[in-house]
C-alpha positions as MATLAB code, in Angstrom:
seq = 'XXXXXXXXXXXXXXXXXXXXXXXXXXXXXXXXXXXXXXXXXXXXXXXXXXXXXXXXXXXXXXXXXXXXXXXXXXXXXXXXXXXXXXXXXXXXXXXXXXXXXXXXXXXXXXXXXXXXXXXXXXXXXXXXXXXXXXXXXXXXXXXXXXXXXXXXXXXXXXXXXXXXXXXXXXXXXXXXXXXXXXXXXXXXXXXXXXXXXXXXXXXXXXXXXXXXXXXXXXXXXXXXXXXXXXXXXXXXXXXXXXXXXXXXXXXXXXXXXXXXXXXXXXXXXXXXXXXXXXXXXXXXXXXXXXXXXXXXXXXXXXXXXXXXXXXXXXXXXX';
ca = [
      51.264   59.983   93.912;
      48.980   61.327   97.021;
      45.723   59.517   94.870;
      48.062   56.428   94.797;
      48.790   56.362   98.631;
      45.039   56.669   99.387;
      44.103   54.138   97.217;
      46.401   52.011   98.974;
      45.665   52.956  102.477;
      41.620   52.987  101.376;
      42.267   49.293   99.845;
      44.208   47.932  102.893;
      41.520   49.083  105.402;
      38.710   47.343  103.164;
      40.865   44.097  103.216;
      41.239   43.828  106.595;
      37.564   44.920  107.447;
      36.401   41.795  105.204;
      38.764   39.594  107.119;
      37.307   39.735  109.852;
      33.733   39.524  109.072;
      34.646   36.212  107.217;
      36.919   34.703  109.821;
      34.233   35.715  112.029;
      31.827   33.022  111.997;
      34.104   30.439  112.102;
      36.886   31.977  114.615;
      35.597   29.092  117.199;
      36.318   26.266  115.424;
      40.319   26.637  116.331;
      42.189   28.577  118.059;
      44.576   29.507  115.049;
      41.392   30.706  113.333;
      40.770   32.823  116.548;
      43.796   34.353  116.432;
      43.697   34.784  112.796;
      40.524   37.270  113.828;
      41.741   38.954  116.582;
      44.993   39.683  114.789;
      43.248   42.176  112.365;
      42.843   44.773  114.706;
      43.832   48.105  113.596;
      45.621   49.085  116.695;
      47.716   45.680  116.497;
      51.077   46.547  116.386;
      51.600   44.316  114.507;
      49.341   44.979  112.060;
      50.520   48.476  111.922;
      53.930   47.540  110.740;
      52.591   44.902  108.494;
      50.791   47.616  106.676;
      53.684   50.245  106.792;
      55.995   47.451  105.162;
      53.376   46.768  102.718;
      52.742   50.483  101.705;
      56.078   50.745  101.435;
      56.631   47.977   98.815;
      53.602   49.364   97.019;
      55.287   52.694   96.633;
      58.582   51.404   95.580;
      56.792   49.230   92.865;
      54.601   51.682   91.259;
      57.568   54.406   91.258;
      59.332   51.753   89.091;
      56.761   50.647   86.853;
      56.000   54.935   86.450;
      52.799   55.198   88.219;
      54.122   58.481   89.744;
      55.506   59.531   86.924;
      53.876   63.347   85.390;
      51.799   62.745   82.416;
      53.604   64.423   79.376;
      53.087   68.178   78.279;
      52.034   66.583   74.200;
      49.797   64.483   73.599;
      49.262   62.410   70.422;
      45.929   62.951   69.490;
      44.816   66.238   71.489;
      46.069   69.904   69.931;
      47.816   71.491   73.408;
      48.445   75.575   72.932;
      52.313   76.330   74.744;
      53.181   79.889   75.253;
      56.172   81.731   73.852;
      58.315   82.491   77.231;
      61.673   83.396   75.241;
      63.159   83.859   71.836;
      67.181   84.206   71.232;
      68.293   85.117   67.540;
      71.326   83.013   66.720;
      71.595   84.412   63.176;
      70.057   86.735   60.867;
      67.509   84.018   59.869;
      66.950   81.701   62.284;
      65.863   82.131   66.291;
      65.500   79.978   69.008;
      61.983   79.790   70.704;
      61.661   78.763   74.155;
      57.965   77.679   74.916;
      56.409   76.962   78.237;
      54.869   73.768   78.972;
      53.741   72.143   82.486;
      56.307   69.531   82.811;
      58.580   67.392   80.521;
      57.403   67.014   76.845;
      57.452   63.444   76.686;
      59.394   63.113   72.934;
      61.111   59.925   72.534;
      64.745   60.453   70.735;
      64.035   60.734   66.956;
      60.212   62.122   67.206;
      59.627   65.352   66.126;
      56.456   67.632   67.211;
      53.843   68.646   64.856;
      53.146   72.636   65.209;
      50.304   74.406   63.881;
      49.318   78.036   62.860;
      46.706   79.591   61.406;
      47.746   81.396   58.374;
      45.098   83.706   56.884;
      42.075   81.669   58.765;
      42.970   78.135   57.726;
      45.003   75.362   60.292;
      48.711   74.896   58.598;
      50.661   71.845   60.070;
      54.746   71.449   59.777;
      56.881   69.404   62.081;
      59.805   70.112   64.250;
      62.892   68.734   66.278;
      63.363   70.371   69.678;
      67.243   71.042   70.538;
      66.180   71.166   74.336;
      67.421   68.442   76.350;
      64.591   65.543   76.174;
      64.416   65.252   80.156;
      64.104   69.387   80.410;
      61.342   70.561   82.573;
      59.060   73.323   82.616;
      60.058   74.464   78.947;
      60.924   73.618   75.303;
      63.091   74.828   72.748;
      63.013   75.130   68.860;
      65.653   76.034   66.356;
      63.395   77.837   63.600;
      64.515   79.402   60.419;
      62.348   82.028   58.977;
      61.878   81.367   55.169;
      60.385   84.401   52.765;
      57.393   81.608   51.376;
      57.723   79.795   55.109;
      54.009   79.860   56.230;
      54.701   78.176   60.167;
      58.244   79.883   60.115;
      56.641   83.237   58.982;
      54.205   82.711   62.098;
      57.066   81.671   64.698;
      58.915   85.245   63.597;
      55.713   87.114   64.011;
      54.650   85.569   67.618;
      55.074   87.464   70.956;
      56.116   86.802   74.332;
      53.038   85.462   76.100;
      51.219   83.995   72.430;
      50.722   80.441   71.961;
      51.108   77.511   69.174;
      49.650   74.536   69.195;
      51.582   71.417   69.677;
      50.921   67.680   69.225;
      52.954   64.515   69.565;
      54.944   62.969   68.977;
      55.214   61.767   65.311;
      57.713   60.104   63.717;
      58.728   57.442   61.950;
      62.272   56.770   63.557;
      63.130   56.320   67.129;
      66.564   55.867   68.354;
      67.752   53.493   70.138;
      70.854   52.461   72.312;
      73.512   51.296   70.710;
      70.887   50.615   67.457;
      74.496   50.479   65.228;
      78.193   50.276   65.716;
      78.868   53.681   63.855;
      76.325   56.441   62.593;
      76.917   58.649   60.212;
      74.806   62.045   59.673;
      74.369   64.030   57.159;
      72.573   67.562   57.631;
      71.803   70.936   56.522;
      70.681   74.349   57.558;
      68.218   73.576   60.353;
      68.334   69.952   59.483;
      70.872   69.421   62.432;
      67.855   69.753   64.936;
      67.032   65.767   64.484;
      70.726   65.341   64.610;
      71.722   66.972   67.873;
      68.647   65.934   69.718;
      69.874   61.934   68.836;
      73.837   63.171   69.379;
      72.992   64.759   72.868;
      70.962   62.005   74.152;
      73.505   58.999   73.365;
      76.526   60.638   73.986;
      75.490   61.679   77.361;
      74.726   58.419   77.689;
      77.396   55.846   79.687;
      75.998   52.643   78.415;
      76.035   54.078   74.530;
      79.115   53.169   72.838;
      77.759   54.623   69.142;
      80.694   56.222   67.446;
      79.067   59.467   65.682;
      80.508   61.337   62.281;
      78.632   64.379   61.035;
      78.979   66.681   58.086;
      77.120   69.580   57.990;
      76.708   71.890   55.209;
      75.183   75.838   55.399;
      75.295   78.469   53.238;
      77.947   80.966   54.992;
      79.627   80.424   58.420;
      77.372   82.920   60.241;
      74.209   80.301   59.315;
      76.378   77.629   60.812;
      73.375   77.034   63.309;
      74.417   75.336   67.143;
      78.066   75.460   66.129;
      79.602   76.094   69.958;
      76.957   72.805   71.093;
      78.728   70.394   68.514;
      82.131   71.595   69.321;
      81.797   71.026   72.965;
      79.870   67.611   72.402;
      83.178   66.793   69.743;
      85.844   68.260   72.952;
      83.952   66.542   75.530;
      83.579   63.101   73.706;
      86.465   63.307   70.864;
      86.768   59.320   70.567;
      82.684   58.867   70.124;
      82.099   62.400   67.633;
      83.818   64.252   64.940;
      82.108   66.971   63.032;
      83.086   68.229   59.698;
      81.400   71.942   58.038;
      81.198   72.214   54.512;
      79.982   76.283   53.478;
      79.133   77.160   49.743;
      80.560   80.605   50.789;
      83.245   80.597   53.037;
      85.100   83.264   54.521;
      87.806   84.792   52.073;
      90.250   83.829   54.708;
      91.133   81.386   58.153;
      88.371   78.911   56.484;
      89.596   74.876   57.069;
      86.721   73.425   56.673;
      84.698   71.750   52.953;
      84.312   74.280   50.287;
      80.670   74.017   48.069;
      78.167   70.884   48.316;
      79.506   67.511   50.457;
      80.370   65.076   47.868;
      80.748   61.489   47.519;
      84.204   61.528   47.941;
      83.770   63.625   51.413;
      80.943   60.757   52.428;
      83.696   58.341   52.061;
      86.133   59.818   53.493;
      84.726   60.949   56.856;
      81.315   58.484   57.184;
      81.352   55.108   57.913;
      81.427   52.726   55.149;
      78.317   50.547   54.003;
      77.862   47.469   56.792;
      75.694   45.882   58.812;
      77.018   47.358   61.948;
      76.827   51.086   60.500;
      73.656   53.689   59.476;
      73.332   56.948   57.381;
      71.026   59.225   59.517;
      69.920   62.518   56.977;
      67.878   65.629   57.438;
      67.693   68.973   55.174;
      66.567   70.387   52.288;
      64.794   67.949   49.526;
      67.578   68.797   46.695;
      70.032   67.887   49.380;
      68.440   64.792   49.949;
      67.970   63.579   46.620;
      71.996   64.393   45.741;
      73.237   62.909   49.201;
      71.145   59.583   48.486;
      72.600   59.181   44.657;
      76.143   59.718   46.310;
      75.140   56.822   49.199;
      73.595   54.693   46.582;
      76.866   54.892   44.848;
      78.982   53.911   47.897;
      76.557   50.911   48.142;
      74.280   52.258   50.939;
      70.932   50.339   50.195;
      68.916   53.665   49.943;
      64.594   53.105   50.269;
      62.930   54.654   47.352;
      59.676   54.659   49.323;
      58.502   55.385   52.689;
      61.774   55.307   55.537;
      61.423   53.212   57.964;
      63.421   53.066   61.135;
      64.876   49.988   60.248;
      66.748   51.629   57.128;
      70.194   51.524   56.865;
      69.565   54.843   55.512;
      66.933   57.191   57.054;
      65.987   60.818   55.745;
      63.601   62.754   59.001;
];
């Protein structure tokens, strides 16, 4: 911003300097010229307000189109190292790692950031969600579950306060948009709710977003049930725009209300919106998930993409 203000202060002075060395020469041909050159006087009063006002305008314009706006913490093409600042365990798997970073990240909804380690000497690359708000400052969080064969999560469990990772972004093939569809439906497992609850945070939260949101999530036991208290309060807070449904292969031998074993078609139908052109099947989670959940859409005549997703798809798999 100061750069800005002396560019326009530096630029102003220049202008008016060259006015009157070319109305110079010709300030006695008429009077209006003549005034025209005495008027750029720096002491004017005139001029001094004139220049205020004009600053003034400048600012407000280049604050709108982002010119004072922080550069953000990732950058596409350039490896940045962020240091571990906190870590929370939320289960007996999975943590949450708080990373420090200059200002805001800079993810668009939907992007995910590519993370790498170095696992005995050679670069490995995976991607992940953040759960932290996307307008958070000074920090950056990530919902990681450590895996036995997990090369990045193995190196996430084995960092210390003060060690870095490198981070670059964002990636992505899907960005979300406002109001994008009438009704969105999600689908996720384990840690595959980070995509999820960055998209559901960001639009709900939002006043102009009138998205109506249905989620089933799926998880091993109830303990793994990963962000549970977040999509509760997001479901209290906004119970006409979300509803969330659990399904646990081993629930609790008693008090359990939620789906019992693997979401089936029949649970896709009955709590996701139908197949339309006002409604989309968001997805992330393990690939034998994926591949079942996409043979029971297919059958409820969701046009699933046997390629690449694109974030056009009525169905999209992060």
């Amino acid at each position: 911003m100061l750069l800005s203000l002396v560019t326009a202060v530096a630029t102003f002075l220049l202008c008016a300097w060259i006015a009157r060395i070319l109305t110079r020469p010709i300030a006695h041909m008429h009077w209006l010229l003549q005034d025209m050159h005495d008027a750029f006087a720096f002491t004017d009063p005139h001029v001094i307000v004139a220049f205020v006002v004009g600053l003034a305008c400048s600012a407000a314009l280049l604050y709108r189109f982002g010119a004072f706006q922080t550069p953000p913490a990732l950058h596409q093409n350039e490896w940045r190292a962020f240091k571990l600042m906190e870590r929370t365990r939320v289960s007996h798997s999975s943590s949450v790692y708080r990373f420090a970073i200059p200002h805001q990240l800079g993810l668009p909804i939907g992007q995910h950031v590519s993370i790498r380690a170095s696992i005995d000497g050679k670069p490995m690359v995976r991607s992940y969600t953040p759960i932290s708000d996307h307008t958070a400052t000074g920090h950056v969080d990530f919902l990681v579950k450590t895996y036995e064969k997990g090369n990045v999560s193995r190196a996430f469990d084995r960092l210390q306060l003060g060690e870095s990772l490198d981070m670059r972004g964002p990636k992505g093939r899907f960005t979300y948009a406002r109001n994008m569809a009438q009704q969105i439906g999600m689908i996720a497992g384990g840690t595959g709710i980070t995509p999820c609850l960055q998209i559901l945070r960001a639009a709900l939260r939002d006043p102009k977003d009138k998205t109506q949101f249905s989620l089933l999530y799926a998880n091993v036991s109830e303990d793994e049930i990963l962000l549970r208290d977040e999509l509760t309060s997001l479901q209290d807070t906004y119970p006409h725009r979300f509803s969330v449904h659990y399904f646990l292969n081993t629930p609790p031998p008693t008090g359990w209300t939620g789906g019992v074993g693997f979401i089936t078609r029949e649970a896709i139908a009955q709590h996701l919106p139908p197949a339309s052109a006002d409604s989309r099947i968001l997805m992330c989670g393990p690939p034998p998930m994926m591949e079942a959940m996409k043979k029971h859409l297919s059958a409820l005549q969701f046009p699933v993409s046997a390629g690449v997703y694109k974030d056009t798809d009525q169905v999209f798999v992060f």
